[in-house]
Rosetta silent file (secondary structure, phi, psi, omega in degrees, C-alpha in Angstrom):
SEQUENCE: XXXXXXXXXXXXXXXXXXXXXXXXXXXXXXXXXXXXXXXXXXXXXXXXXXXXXXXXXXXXXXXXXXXXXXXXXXXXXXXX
SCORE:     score description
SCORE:     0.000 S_00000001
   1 L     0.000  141.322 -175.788   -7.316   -1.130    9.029 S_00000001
   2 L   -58.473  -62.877 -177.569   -9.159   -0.601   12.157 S_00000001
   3 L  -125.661 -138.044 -170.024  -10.808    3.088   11.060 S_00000001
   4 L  -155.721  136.584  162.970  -10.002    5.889    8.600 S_00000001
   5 L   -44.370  156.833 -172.345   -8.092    8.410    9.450 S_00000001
   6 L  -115.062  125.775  174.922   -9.869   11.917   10.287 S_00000001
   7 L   -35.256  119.820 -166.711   -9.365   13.900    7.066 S_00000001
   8 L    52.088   24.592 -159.782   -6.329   16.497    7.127 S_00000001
   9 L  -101.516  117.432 -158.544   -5.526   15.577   10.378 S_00000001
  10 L  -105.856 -179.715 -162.610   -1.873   15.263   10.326 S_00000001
  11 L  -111.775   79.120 -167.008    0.397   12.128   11.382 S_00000001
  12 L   -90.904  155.607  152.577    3.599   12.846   13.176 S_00000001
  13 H    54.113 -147.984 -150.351    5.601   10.797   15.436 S_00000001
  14 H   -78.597  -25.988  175.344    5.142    7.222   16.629 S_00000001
  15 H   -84.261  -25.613  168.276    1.372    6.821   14.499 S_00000001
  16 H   -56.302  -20.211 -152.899    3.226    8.124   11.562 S_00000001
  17 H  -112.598   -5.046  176.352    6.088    5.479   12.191 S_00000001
  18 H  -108.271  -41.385  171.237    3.487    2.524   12.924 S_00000001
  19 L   -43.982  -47.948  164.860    1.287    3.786    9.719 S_00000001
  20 H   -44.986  -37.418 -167.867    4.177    3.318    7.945 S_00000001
  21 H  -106.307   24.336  169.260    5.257    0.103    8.684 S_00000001
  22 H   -98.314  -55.955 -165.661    1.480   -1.106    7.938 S_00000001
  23 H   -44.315  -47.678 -179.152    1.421    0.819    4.729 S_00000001
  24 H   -70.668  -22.743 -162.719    4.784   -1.048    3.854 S_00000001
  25 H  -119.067   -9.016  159.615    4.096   -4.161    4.622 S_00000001
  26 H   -81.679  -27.781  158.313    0.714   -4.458    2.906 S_00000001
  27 H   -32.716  -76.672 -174.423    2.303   -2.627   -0.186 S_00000001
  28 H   -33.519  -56.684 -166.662    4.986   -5.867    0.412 S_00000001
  29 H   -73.768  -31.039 -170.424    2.126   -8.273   -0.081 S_00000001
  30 L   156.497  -54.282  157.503    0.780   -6.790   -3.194 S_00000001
  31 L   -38.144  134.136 -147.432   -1.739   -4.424   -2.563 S_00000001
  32 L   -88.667  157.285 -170.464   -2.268   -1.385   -4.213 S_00000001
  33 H   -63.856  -37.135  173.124   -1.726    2.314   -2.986 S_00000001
  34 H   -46.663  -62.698 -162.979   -5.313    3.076   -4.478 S_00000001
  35 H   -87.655   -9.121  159.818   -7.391    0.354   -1.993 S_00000001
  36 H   -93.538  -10.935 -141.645   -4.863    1.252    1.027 S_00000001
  37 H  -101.770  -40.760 -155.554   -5.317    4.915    0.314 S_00000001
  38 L   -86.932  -24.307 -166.598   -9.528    4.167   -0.342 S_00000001
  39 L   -66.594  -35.130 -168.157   -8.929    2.017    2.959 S_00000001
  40 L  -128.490   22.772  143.201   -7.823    4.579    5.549 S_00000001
  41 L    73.758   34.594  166.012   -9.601    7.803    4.073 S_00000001
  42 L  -132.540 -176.372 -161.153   -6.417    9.499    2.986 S_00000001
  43 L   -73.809  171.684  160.987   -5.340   10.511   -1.063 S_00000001
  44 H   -18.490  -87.199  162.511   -3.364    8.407   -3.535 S_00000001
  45 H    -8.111  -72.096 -155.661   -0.661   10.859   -3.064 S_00000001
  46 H   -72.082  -58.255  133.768   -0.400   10.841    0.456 S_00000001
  47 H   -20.385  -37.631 -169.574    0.125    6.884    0.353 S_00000001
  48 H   -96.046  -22.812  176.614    2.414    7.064   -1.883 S_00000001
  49 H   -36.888  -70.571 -161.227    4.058    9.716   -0.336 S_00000001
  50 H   -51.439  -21.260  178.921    4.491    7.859    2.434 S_00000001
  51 H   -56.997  -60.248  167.876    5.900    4.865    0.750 S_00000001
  52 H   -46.168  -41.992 -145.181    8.342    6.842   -1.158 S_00000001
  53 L  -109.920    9.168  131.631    9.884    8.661    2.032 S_00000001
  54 L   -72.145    4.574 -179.717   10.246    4.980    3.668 S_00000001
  55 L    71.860   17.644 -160.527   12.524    3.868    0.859 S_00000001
  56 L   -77.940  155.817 -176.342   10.167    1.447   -0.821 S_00000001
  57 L   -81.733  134.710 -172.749   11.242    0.245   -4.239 S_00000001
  58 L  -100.600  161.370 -175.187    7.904    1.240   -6.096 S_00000001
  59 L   -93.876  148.771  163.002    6.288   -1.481   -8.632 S_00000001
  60 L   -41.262  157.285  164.149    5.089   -0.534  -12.232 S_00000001
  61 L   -50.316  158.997  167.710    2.013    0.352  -13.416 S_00000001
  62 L    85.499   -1.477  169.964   -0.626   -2.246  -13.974 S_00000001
  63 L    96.105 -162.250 -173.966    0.490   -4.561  -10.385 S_00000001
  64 L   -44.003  150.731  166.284    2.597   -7.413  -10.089 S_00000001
  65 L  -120.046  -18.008 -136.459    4.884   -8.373  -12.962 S_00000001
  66 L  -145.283 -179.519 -179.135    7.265  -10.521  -10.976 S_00000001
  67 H    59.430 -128.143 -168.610    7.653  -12.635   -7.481 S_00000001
  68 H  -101.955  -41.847 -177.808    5.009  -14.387   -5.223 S_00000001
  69 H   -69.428  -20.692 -177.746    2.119  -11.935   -6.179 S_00000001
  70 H   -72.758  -59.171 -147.592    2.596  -12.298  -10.104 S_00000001
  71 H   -51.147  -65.001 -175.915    3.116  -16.156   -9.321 S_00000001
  72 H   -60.552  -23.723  172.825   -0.468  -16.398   -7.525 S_00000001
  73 H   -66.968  -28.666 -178.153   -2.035  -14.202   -9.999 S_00000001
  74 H   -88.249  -21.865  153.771   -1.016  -16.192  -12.983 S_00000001
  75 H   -36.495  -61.047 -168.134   -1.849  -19.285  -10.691 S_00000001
  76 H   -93.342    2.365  172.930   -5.364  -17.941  -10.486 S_00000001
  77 H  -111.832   19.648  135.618   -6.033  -17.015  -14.011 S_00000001
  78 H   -45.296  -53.394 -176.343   -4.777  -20.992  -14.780 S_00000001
  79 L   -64.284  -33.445 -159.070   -7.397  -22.174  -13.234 S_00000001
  80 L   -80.708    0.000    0.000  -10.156  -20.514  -14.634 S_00000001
């Protein structure tokens, strides 16, 4: 992400609806709500919120179990 967000500042309208569809689609790839949440200077929560109120199916604790991100992880601890 280009900056961090300015703290309590809130996100309505079309930057709510393009944060979203960042939030979602890095989420998609793998990445966890803690390091996008640490990324763009807003809480856990408020990530997760957003995630939730976009319909995403959320993944268990502990990360990938299953798909292309499990695949590459167990890929990369093969190697080692």
């Amino acid at each position: 992400m280009d900056q961090k967000l300015p703290k309590g500042s809130r996100i309505t309208g079309e930057g709510r609806q393009d944060l979203t569809a960042r939030l979602v689609e890095r989420y998609s790839r793998g990445e966890s709500i803690r390091s996008m949440a640490e990324d763009i200077g807003r809480s856990y929560g408020f990530v997760h919120g957003v995630l939730v109120e976009a319909g995403v199916s959320m993944r268990s604790r502990g990360g990938a179990t299953r798909g292309a991100a499990a695949e590459a992880r167990r890929a990369g601890l093969r190697e080692s």
